[in-house]
C-alpha beads as a LAMMPS data file, in Angstrom:
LAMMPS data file: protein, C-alpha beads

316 atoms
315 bonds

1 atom types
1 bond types

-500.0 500.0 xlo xhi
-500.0 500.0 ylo yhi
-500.0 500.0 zlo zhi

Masses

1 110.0

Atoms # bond

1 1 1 395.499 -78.848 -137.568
2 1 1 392.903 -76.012 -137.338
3 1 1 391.887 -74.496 -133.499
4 1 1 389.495 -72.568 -132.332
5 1 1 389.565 -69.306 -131.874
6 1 1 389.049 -68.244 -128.558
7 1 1 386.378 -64.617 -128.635
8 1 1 388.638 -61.440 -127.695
9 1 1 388.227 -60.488 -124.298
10 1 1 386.516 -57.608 -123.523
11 1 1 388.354 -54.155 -124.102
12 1 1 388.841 -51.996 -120.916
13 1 1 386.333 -49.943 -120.832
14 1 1 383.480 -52.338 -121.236
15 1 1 385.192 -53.985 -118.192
16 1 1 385.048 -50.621 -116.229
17 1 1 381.801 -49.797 -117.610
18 1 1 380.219 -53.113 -115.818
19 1 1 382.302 -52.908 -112.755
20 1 1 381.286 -48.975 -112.170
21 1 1 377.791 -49.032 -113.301
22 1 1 374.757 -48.688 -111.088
23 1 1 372.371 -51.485 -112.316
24 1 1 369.833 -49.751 -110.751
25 1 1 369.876 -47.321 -112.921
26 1 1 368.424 -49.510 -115.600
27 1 1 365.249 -49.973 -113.470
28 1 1 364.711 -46.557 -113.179
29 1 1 364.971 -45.612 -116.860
30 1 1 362.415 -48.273 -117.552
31 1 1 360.246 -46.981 -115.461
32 1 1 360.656 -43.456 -116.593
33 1 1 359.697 -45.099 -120.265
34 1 1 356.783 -46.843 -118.695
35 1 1 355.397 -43.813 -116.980
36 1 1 356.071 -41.793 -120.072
37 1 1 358.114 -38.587 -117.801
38 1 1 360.070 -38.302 -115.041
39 1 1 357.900 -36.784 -112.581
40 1 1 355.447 -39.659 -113.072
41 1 1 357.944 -42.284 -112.362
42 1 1 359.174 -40.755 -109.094
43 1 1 355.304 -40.962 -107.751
44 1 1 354.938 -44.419 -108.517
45 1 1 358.362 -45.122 -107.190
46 1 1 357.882 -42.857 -104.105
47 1 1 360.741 -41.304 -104.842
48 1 1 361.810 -37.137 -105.683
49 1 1 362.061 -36.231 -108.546
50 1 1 365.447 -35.101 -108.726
51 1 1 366.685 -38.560 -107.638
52 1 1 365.439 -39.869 -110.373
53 1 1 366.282 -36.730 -113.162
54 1 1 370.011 -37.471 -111.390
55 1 1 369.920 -41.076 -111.892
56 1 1 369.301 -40.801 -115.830
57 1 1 371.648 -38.085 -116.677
58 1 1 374.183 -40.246 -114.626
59 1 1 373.252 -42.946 -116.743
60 1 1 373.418 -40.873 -119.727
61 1 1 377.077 -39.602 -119.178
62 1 1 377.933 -43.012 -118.170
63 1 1 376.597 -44.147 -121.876
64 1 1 377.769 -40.852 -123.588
65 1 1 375.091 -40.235 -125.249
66 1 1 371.109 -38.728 -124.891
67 1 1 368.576 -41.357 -123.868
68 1 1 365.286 -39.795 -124.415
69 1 1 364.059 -35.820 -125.476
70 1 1 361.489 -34.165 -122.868
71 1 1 358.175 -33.245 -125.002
72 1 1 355.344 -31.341 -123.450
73 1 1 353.832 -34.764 -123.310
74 1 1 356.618 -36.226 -120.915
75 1 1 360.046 -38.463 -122.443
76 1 1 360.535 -39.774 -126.268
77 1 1 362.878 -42.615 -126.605
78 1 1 365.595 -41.544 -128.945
79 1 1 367.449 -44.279 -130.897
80 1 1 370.187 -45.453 -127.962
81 1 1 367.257 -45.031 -125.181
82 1 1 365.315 -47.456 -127.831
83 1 1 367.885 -50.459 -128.047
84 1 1 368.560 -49.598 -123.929
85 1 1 364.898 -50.024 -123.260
86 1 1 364.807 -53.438 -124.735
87 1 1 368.334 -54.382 -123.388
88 1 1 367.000 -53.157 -119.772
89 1 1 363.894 -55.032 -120.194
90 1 1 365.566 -58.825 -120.926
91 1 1 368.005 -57.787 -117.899
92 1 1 364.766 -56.689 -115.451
93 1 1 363.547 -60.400 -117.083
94 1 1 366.740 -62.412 -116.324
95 1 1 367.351 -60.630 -113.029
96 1 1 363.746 -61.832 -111.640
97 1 1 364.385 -65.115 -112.737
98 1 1 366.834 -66.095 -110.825
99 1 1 365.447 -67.179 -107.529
100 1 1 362.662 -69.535 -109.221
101 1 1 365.296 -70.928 -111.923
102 1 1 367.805 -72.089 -108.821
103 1 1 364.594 -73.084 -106.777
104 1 1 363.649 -75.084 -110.310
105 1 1 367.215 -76.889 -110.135
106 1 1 367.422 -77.675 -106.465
107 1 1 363.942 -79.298 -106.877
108 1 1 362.201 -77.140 -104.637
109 1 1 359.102 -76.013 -106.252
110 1 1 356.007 -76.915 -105.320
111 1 1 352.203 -75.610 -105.128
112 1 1 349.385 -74.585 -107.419
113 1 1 349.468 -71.734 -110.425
114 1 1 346.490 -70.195 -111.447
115 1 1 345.804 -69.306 -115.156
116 1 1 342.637 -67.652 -115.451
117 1 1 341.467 -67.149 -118.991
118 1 1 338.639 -66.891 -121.678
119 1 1 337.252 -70.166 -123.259
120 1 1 338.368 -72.241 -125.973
121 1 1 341.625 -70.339 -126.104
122 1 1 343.705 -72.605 -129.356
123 1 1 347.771 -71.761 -129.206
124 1 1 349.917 -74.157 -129.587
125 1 1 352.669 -72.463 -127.547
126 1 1 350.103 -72.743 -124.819
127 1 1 349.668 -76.004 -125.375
128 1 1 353.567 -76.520 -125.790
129 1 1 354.157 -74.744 -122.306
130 1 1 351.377 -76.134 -119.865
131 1 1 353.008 -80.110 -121.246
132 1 1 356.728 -78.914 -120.681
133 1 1 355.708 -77.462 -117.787
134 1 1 353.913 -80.631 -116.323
135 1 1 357.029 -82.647 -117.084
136 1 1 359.694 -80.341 -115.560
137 1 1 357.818 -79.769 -112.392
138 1 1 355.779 -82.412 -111.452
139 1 1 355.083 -81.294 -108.284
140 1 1 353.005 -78.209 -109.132
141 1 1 349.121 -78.163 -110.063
142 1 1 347.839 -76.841 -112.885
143 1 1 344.517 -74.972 -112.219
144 1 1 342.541 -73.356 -115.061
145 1 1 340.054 -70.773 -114.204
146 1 1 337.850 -70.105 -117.343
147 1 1 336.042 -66.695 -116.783
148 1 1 334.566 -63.963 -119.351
149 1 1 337.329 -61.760 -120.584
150 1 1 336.480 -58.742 -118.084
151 1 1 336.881 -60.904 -115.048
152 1 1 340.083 -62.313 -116.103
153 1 1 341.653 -58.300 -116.729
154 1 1 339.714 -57.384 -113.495
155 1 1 341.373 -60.349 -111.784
156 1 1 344.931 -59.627 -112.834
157 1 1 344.695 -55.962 -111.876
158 1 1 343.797 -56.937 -108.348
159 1 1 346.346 -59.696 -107.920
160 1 1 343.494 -62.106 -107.626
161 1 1 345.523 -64.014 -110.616
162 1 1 349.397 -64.058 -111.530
163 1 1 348.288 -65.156 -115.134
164 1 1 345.347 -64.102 -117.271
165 1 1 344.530 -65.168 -121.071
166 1 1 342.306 -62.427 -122.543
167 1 1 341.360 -60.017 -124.953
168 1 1 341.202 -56.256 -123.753
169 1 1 340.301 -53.200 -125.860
170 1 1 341.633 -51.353 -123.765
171 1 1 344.600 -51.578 -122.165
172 1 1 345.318 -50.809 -118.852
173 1 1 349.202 -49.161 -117.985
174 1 1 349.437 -51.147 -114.820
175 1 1 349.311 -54.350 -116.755
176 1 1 351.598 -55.618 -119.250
177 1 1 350.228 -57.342 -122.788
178 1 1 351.629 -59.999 -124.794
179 1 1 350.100 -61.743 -127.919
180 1 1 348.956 -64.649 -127.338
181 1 1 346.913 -65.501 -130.906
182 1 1 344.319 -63.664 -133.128
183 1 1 341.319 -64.984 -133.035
184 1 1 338.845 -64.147 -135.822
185 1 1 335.305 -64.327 -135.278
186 1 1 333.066 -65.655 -138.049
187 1 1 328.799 -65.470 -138.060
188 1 1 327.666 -68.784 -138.575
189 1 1 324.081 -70.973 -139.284
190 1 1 323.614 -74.699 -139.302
191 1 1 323.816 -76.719 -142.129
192 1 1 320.019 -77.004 -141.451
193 1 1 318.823 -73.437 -141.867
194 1 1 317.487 -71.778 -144.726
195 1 1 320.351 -69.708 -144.940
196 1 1 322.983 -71.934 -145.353
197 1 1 324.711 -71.877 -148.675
198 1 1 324.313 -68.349 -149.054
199 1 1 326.673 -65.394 -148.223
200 1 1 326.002 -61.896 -147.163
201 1 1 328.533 -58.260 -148.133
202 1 1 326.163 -57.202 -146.407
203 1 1 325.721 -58.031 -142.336
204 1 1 322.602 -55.524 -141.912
205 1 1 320.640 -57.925 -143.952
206 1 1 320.641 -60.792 -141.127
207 1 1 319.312 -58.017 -138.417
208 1 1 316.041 -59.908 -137.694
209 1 1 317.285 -63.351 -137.608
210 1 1 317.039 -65.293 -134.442
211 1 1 320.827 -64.629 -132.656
212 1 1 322.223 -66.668 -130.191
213 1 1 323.943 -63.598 -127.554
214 1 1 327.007 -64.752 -125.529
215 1 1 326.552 -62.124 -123.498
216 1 1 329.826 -61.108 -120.490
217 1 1 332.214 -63.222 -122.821
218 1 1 331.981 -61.222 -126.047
219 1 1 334.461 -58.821 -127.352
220 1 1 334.183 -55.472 -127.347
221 1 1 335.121 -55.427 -131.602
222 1 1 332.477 -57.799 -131.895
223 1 1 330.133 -56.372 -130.049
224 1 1 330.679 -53.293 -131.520
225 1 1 330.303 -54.918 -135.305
226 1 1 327.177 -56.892 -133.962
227 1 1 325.584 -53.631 -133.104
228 1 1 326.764 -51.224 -136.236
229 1 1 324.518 -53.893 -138.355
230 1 1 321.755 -54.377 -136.015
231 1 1 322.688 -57.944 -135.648
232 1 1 321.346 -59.506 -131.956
233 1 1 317.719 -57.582 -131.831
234 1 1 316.372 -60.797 -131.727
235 1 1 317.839 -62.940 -129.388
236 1 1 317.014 -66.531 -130.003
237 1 1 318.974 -68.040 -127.412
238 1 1 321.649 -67.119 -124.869
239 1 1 325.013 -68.853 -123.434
240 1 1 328.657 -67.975 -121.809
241 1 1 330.359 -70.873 -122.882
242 1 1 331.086 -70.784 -126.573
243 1 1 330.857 -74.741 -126.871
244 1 1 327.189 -74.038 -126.120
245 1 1 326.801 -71.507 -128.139
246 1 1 328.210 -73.748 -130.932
247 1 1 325.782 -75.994 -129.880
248 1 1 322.947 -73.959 -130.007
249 1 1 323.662 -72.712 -133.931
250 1 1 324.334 -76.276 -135.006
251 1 1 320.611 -77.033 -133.391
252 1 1 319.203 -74.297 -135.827
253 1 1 317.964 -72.362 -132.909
254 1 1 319.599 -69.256 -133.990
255 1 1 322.688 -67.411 -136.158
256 1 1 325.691 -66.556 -134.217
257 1 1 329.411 -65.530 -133.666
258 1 1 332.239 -68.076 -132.921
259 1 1 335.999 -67.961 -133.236
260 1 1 336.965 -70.023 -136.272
261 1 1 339.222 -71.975 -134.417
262 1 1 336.352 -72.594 -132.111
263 1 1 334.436 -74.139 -135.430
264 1 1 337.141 -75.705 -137.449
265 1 1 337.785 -79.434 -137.275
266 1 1 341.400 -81.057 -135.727
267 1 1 342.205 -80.589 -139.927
268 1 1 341.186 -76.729 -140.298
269 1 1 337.884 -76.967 -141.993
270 1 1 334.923 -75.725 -140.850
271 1 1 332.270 -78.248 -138.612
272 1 1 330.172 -79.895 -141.882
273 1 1 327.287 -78.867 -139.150
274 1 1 327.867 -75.529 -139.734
275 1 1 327.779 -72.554 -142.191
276 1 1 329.731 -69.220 -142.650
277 1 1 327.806 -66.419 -143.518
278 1 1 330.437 -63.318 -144.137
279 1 1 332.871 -63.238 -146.197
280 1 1 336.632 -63.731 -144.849
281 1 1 337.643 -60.185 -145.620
282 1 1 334.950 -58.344 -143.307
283 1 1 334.831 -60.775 -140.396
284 1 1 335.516 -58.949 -136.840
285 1 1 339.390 -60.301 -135.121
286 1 1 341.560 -59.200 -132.574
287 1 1 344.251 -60.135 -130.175
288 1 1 344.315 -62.667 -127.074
289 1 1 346.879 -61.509 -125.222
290 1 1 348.865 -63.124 -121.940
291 1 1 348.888 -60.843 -119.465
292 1 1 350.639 -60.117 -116.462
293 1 1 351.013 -56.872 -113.459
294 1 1 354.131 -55.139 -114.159
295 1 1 357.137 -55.756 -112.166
296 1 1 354.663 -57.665 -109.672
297 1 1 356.165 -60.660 -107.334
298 1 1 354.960 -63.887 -108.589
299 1 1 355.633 -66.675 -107.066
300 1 1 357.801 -69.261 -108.534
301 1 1 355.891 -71.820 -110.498
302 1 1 354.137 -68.847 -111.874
303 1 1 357.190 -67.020 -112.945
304 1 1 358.534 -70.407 -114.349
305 1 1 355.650 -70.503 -116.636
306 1 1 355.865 -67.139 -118.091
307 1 1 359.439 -67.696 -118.662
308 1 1 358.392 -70.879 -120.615
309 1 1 355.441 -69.422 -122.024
310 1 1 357.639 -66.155 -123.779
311 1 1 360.013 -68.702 -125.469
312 1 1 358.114 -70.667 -126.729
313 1 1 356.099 -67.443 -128.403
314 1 1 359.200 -66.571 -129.565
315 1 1 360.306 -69.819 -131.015
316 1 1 356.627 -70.067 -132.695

Bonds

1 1 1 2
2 1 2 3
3 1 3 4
4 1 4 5
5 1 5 6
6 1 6 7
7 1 7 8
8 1 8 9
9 1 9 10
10 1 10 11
11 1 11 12
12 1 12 13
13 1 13 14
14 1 14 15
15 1 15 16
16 1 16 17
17 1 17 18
18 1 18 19
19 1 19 20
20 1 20 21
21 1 21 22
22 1 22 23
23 1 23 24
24 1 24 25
25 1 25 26
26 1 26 27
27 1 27 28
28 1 28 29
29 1 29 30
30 1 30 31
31 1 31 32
32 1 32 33
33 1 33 34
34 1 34 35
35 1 35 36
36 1 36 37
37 1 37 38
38 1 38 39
39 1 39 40
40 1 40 41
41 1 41 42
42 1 42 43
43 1 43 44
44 1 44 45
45 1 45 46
46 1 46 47
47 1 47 48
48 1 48 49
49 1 49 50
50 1 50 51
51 1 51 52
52 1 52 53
53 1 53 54
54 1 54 55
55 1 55 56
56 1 56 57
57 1 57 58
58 1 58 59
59 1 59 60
60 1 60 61
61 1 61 62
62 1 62 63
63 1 63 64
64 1 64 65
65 1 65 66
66 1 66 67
67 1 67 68
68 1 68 69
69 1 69 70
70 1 70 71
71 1 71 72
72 1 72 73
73 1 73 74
74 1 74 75
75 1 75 76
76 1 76 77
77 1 77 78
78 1 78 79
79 1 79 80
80 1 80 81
81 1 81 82
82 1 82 83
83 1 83 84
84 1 84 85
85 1 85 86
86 1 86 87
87 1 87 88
88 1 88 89
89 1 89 90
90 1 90 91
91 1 91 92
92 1 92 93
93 1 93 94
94 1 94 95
95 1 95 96
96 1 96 97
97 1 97 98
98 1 98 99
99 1 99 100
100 1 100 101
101 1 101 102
102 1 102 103
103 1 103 104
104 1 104 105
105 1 105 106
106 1 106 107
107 1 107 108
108 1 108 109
109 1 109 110
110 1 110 111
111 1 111 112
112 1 112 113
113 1 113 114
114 1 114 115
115 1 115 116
116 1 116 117
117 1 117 118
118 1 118 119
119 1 119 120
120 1 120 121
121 1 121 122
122 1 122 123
123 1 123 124
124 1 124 125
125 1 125 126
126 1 126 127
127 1 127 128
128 1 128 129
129 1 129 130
130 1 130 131
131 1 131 132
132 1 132 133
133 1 133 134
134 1 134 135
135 1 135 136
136 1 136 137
137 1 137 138
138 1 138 139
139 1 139 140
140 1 140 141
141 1 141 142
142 1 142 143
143 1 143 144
144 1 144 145
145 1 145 146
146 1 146 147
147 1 147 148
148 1 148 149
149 1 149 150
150 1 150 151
151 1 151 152
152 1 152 153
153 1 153 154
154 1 154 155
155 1 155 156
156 1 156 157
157 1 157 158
158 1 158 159
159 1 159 160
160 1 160 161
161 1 161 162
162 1 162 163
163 1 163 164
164 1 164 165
165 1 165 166
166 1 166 167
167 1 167 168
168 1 168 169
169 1 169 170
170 1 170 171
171 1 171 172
172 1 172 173
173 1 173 174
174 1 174 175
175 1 175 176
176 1 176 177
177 1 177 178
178 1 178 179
179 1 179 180
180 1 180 181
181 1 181 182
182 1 182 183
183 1 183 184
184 1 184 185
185 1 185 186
186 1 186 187
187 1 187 188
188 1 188 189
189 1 189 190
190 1 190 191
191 1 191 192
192 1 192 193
193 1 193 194
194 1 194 195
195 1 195 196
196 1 196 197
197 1 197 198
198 1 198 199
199 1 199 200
200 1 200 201
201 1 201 202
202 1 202 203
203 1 203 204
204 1 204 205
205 1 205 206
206 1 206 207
207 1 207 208
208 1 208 209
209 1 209 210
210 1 210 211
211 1 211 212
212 1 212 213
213 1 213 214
214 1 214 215
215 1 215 216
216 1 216 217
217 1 217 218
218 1 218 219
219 1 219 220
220 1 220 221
221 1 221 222
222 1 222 223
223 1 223 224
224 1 224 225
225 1 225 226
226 1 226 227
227 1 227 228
228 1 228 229
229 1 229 230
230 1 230 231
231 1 231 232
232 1 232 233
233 1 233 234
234 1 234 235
235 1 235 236
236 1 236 237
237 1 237 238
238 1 238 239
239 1 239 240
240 1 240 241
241 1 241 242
242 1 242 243
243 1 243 244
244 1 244 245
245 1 245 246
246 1 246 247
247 1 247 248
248 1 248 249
249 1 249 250
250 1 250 251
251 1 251 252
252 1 252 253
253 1 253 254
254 1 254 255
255 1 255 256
256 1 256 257
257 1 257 258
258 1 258 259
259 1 259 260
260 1 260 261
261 1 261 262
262 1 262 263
263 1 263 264
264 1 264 265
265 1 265 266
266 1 266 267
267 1 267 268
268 1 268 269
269 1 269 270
270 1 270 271
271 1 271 272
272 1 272 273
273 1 273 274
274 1 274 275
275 1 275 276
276 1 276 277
277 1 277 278
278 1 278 279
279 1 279 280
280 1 280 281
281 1 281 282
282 1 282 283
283 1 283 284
284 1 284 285
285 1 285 286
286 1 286 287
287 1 287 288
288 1 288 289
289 1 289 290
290 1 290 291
291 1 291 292
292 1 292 293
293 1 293 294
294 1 294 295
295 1 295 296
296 1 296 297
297 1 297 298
298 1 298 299
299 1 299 300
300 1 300 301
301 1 301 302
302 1 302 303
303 1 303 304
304 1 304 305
305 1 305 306
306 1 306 307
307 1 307 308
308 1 308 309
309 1 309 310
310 1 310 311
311 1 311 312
312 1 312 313
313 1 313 314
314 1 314 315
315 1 315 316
């Protein structure tokens, strides 16, 4: 008759080492990582400095070993201030969650999140969280605020949104970035015009063909392709919402830029109504990314839905 094992408790010392510890301590060094020095992390924290030079090297004993080497540039993670940073990170995640998972189980939540976000975003973890989330808490309303991608960064830096869905070139230190998808942007003509069937190594070649522009909404990498090969001199036709800027290329009114999940069918093949012009290998892509304030208080149906949102990333 075969039993279980029961695990081994833990030894002394881990026992001593979690009863004597200062958990705040594992804030701080993440924000000394985050504000790459010490002296930066005591401003945003309004603290002194030597608080916070204490706190780490009381950490550090407490460990036995160095955390991170001071550089002229600030802190380096060593190795052990590596695997702490992540460690710290999931507790700082846990640790927040805690009010909103026992309001979740007492029933108690309630209200309207607000997702703002770029167009014709495609994820299936999205897609996966916003129905889980729907059935666990029925109570909340779902409110999607589709804006171009600078709006969406601008709105999350001010608080204006808990939740944005965006690409960003350039990444702000306040805010923190997750990826969401790739997207990769393809140029594209209708079926219709005289260039379909053909494709181009070369993008300069399509510089004066009528373009359709989607002006606040496109990326900086593809704006910054569409301009290194003149493409977009002449507009033929304008819109924000890529939808109508599919439309408008299917209509033959112009050439233009979509995301390929934007043009591929329910079966991944590209809309018979249009054509790709570039071949796969030079096409423009980058990241959408879910993004979030750093260590900002969301409320709870907000910080219910990132939870959900980051497993199921992590299970995809």
């Amino acid at each position: 008759m075969s039993h279980d094992v029961p695990p081994a408790p833990p030894s002394l010392d881990e026992r001593l080492f979690a009863r004597r510890i200062n958990w705040n301590h594992f804030y701080l060094f993440c924000e000394i990582v985050r504000a790459g020095g010490i002296s930066e992390a005591a401003r945003r924290l309004n603290r002194r400095q030597p608080t916070v030079s204490a706190a780490l090297k009381q950490l550090e004993e407490q460990l036995g070993t160095p955390l991170l080497a001071r550089t002229s540039q600030g802190v380096e993670l060593l190795p052990a201030g590596r695997a702490l940073y992540d460690l710290s990170e999931r507790m700082m995640q846990v640790v927040r969650a805690v009010p909103h998972e026992v309001a979740k189980a007492a029933g108690a939540v309630h209200g309207t999140i607000h997702i703002s976000m770029i167009s014709s975003v495609v994820s299936s973890a999205l897609d996966a969280t916003l129905t889980r989330f729907h059935r666990d808490l029925p109570g909340v309303e779902v409110r999607l605020d589709v804006a171009p991608w600078r709006s969406v960064v601008r709105a999350v830096e001010t608080g204006d949104a808990e939740i944005g869905i965006a690409c960003d070139s350039a990444p702000m230190a306040d805010l923190h970035y997750e990826p969401l998808v790739k997207e990769i942007q393809q140029l594209y003509c209708a079926r219709s015009h005289p260039l379909a069937g053909r494709s181009f190594t070369r993008p300069s070649e399509l510089a004066g063909e009528d373009f359709i522009m989607t002006g606040l909404d496109e990326p900086l990498e593809l704006e910054l392709f569409r301009r290194r090969y003149g493409l977009g001199e002449r507009p033929g036709g304008f819109a924000e919402n890529l939808p109508e800027v599919k439309r408008l290329i299917e209509l033959g009114i112009g050439i233009g830029f979509l995301p390929t999940c934007v043009a591929e069918t329910a079966e991944g093949k590209t809309d018979d109504k249009l054509w790709p012009l570039l071949p796969p290998g030079m096409v423009p892509a980058y990241h959408v990314y879910l993004i979030t304030r750093r260590d900002a208080a969301r409320r709870t149906p907000a910080e219910i839905f990132l939870t959900m949102l980051q497993d199921a990333l992590k299970e995809g």
